[in-house]
N, C-alpha and C positions, 0 to 999 in steps of 0.2 A: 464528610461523616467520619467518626474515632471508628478503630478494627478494633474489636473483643474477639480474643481468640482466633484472628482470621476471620471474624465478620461484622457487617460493619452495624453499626445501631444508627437506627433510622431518628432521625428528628423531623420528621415531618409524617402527615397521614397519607395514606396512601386515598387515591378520589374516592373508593368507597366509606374508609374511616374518617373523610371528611363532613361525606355525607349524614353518617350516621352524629358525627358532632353538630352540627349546624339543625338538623333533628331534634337533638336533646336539647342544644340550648334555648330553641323557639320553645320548648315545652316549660323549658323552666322558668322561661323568663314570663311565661302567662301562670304559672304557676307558684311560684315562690317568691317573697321579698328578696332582692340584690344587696349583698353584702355590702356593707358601707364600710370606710375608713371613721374610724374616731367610735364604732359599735361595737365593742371590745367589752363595756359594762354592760350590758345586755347580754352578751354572750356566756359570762360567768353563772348566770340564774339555775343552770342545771348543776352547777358548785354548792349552792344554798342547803347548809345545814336544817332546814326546816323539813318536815315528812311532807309537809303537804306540797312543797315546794317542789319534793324528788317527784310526788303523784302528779304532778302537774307535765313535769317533763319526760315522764313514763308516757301520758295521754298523749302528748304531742307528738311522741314520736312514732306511736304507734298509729296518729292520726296522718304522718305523715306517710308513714310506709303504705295505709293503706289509699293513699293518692297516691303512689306510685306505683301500686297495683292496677288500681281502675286504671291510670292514664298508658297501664301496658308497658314500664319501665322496672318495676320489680324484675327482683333474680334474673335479670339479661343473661346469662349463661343457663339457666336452669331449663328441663324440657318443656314446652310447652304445654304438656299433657298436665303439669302442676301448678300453673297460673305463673308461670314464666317466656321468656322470648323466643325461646329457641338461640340466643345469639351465640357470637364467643368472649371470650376471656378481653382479647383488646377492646371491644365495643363495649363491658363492664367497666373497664378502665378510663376509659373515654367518655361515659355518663359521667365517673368520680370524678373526674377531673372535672369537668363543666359544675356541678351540680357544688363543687367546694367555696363557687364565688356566690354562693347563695346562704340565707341566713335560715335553713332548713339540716334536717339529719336525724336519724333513728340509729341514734346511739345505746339506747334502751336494749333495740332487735338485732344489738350485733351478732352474740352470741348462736341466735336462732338462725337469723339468717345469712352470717357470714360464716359459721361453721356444725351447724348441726346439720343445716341443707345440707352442702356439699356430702360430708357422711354420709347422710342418708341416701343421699343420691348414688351415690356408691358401694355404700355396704349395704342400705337396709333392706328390708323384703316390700315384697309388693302391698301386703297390711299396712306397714309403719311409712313407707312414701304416701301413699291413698290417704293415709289418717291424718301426715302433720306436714306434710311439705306444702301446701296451698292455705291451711291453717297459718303455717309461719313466715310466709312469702306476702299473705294481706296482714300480716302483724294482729292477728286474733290471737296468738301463742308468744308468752315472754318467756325467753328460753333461759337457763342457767349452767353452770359448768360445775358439778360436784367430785374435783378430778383433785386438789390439794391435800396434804393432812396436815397436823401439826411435828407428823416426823417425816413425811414423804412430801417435799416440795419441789426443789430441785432432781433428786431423786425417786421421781415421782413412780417409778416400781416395788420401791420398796413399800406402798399402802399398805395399811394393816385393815382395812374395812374387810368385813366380812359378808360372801352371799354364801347363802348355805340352800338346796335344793327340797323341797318339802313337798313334795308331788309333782304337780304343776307349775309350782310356785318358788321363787326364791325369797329367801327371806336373810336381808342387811341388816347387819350392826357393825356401827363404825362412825367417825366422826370428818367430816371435812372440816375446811377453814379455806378464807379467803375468796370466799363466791361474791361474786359481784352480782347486786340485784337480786339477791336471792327473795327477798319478803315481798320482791312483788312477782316473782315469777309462775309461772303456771306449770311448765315442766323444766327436769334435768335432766342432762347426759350427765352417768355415771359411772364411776371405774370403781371394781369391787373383785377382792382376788374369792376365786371357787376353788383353787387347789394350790393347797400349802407346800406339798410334797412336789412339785418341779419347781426349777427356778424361778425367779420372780419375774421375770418378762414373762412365763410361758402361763403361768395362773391365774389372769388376770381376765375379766370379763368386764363387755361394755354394755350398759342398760338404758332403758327411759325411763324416766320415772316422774308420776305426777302427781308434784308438790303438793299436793291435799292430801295425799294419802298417810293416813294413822302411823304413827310413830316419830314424824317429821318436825323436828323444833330447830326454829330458827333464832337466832341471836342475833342482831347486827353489829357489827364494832365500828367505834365509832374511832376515825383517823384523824391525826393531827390537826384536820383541815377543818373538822370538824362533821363532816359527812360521814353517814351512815351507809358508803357505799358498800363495802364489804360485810360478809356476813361469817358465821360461824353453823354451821349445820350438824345435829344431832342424830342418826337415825337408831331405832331402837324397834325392833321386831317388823321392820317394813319389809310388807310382803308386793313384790314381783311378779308378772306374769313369764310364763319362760318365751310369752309371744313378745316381748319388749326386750329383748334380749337382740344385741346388734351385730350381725359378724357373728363366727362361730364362738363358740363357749370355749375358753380358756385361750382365744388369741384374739385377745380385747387390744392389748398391744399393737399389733397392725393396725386393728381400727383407729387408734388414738392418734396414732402417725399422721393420717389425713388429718385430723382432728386438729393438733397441732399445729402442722405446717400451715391452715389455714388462718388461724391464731396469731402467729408471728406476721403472716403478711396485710391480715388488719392492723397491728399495731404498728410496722413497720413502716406502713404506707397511710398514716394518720395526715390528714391534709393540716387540722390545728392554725398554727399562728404562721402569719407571712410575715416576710421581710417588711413590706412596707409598716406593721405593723408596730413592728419595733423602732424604725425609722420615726416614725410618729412620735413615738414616747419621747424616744434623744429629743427632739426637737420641741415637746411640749415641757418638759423639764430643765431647757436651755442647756443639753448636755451633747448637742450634736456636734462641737468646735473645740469640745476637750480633745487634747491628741490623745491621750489613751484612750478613752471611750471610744474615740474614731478609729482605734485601732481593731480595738474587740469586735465594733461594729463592721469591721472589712471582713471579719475572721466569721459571724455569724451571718455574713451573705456568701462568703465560700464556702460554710458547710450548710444555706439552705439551697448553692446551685450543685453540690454533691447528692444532696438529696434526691434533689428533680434530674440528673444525668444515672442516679440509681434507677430510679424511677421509670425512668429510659431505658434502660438496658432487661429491666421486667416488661416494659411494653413491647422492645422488639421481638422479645419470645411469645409475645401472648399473636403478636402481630404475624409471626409466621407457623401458628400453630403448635408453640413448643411450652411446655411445660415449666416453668421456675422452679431451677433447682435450689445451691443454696443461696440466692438470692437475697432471698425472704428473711433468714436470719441475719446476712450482710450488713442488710437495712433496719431489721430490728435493731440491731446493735447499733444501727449508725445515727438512728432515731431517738434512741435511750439518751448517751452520748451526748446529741446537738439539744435535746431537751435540759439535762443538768445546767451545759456553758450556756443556753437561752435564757434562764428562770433565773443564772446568777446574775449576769450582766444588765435584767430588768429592772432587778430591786438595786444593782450599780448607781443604773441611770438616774434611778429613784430618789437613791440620795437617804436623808434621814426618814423622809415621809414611804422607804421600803420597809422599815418598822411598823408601818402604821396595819393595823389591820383591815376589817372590807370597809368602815365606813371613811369617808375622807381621803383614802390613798389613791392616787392616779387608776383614772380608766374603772374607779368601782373597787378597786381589789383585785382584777382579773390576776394580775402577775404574781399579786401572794397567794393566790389558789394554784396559781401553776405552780408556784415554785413548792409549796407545799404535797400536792398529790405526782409529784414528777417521781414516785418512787414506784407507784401504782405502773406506772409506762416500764421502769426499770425493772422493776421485778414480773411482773405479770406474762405471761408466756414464752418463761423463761429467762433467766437474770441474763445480765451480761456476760455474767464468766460460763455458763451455759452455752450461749451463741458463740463465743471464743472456741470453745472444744468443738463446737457444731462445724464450723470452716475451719478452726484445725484439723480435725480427721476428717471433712470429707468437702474440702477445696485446695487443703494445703498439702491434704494426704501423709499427715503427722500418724504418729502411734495413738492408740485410741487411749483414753485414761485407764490406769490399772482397778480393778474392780475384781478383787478375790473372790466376790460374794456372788459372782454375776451369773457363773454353772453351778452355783449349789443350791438344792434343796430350799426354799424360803422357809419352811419350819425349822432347816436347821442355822440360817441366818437370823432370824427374828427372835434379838434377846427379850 
């Protein structure tokens, strides 16, 4: 076994983590179609530019989640008391891992259930657990992230959205951008500053809010790809309960923290395309015996086993009860990264037919949908040069980036 730090990362399960694999995979294999080699065009269907198309893979996944519920495999870490396992963090890891050789996923319910649970589990009140964690754990709740602006993205403190206090009540104005799934969602987590006058980390409040509610317009924009995954969100006089209000009022900021870190380690830890899959392609395009292609192809099996020994190094902590520190962005970054050099050397392999758009190009199109929306991975909870500064200052223990703005007043920052 390799020492990290003095210790060492386990590659193998320990007899209970065995158990608990050998578990999962009897479930799924009575339960879900087994991923195939050469099933690549199929799998692009939730890319399809069409609405009815995205409604289709919205149902699904929601139909999925809630077979993961009945069969008692939802939210494996989550308490029991919320239609979860009681388990840990390795035995969540351990279902993902089984469960990615399968032609199954609720990619719809990530938002809800890989990062609003966890929050709520941790910050919310005993109301907002009762109300939405078993809601969003059987996938009856499609959750969304109203946390971007159009001037606060990377700098996601400086938001200019507005909650303002009206008895009981808050009432937003302000505009996101970049929500994924918003037009089909049913609620959002929200970041809305309440106090202009301290700095911008400290004014900042986190909310729920349910997408029906009056003053709410949604836009979708449509990406290169031609999918209407992102949206653009308008709010204009929405009124709030102060009971949907997460974590204390003006340190939304803490909240978000969990928020995020959860974010980074869904994307980071995207199962997506294997090696053999690409192996495949070289070999259906008669490009596996080029020496460069073979070259690149060496290079994109050494960073999908950096991947998986990443991978490794967040299981042995989940494995001995420790928490991922900055792991999570590591792999984010490391994920972004093998996604670009993946998507280029696909349409390589392709040849002139990687021009062609979905009908007639290898595999369906799969690889021109990847290489087109690999920016959504790139930029999405947090860019690359983001995650840089993230294990600069706090793996590399660099100086933080300079930010004048950072102790002042946000009304007297906000030109």
């Amino acid at each position: 076994m390799p020492i990290r730090n003095g210790v060492k990362v386990d590659f193998d399960d320990t007899p209970k983590e065995a158990a608990v694999r050998e578990a999962a995979r009897t479930w799924l294999e009575q339960s879900a179609p087994r991923r195939e080699a050469g099933t690549l065009a199929t799998r692009r269907k939730w890319r399809d530019a069409a609405t009815e198309a995205q409604l289709r893979h919205v149902r699904a996944c929601k139909e999925w989640q809630r077979k993961l519920f009945d069969g008692g495999w939802a939210g494996i870490t989550w308490p029991a008391e919320y239609g979860g396992r009681g388990g840990t963090a390795i035995e969540q890891a351990i279902f993902n891992q089984e469960m990615a050789r399968f032609e199954v996923g609720a990619g719809a319910l990530a938002v809800g259930v890989g990062m609003v649970g966890p929050t709520l589990i941790e910050w919310g009140t005993d109301e907002q657990k009762s109300s939405h964690l078993q809601t969003i754990l059987s996938g009856d709740e499609v959750w969304c992230q109203l946390f971007s602006e159009p001037g606060a993205g990377s700098d996601l403190a400086g938001l200019r959205t507005r909650a303002e206090l009206d008895g009981d009540t808050w009432v937003v104005n302000g505009q996101k951008v970049w929500t994924s799934l918003a037009q089909h969602s049913d609620w959002a987590i929200l970041l809305a500053r309440t106090d202009p006058d301290v700095p911008k980390h400290k004014g900042i409040t986190f909310f729920l809010v349910d997408m029906t509610s009056p003053g709410i317009d949604i836009r979708p924009l449509r990406q290169i790809d031609g999918v209407a995954h992102f949206n653009e969100v308008f709010l204009t006089d929405v009124r709030i309960p102060s009971s949907q209000v997460v974590g204390p009022v003006n340190e939304g900021w803490r909240v978000t923290h969990s928020t995020l870190q959860s974010e980074r380690a869904l994307i980071g830890g995207g199962e997506g395309v294997r090696f053999e899959d690409l192996q495949a392609l070289a070999r259906s395009t008669g490009q596996s015996g080029d020496p460069v292609h073979r070259q690149e192809l060496a290079k994109a099996y050494i960073r999908f086993e950096l991947l998986r020994f990443l991978g490794l190094r967040v299981q042995t902590s989940l494995s001995r009860g420790l928490a991922p520190g900055s792991e999570s962005s590591v792999m984010k970054l490391s994920y972004s990264q093998h996604t670009a050099a993946l998507t280029d050397l696909a349409l390589s392999l392709e040849g002139a037919a990687g021009m062609l758009g979905i009908e007639g190009a290898p595999d369906g199109g799969y690889w021109q949908q990847q290489f087109l929306s690999q920016w959504a991975v790139r930029i999405g909870g947090g860019t690359d040069q983001v995650q840089r500064n993230i294990i600069g200052e706090r793996v590399l223990g660099l100086p933080r980036e300079p930010d004048p703005s950072r102790n002042e007043p946000f009304r007297r920052t906000d030109a």
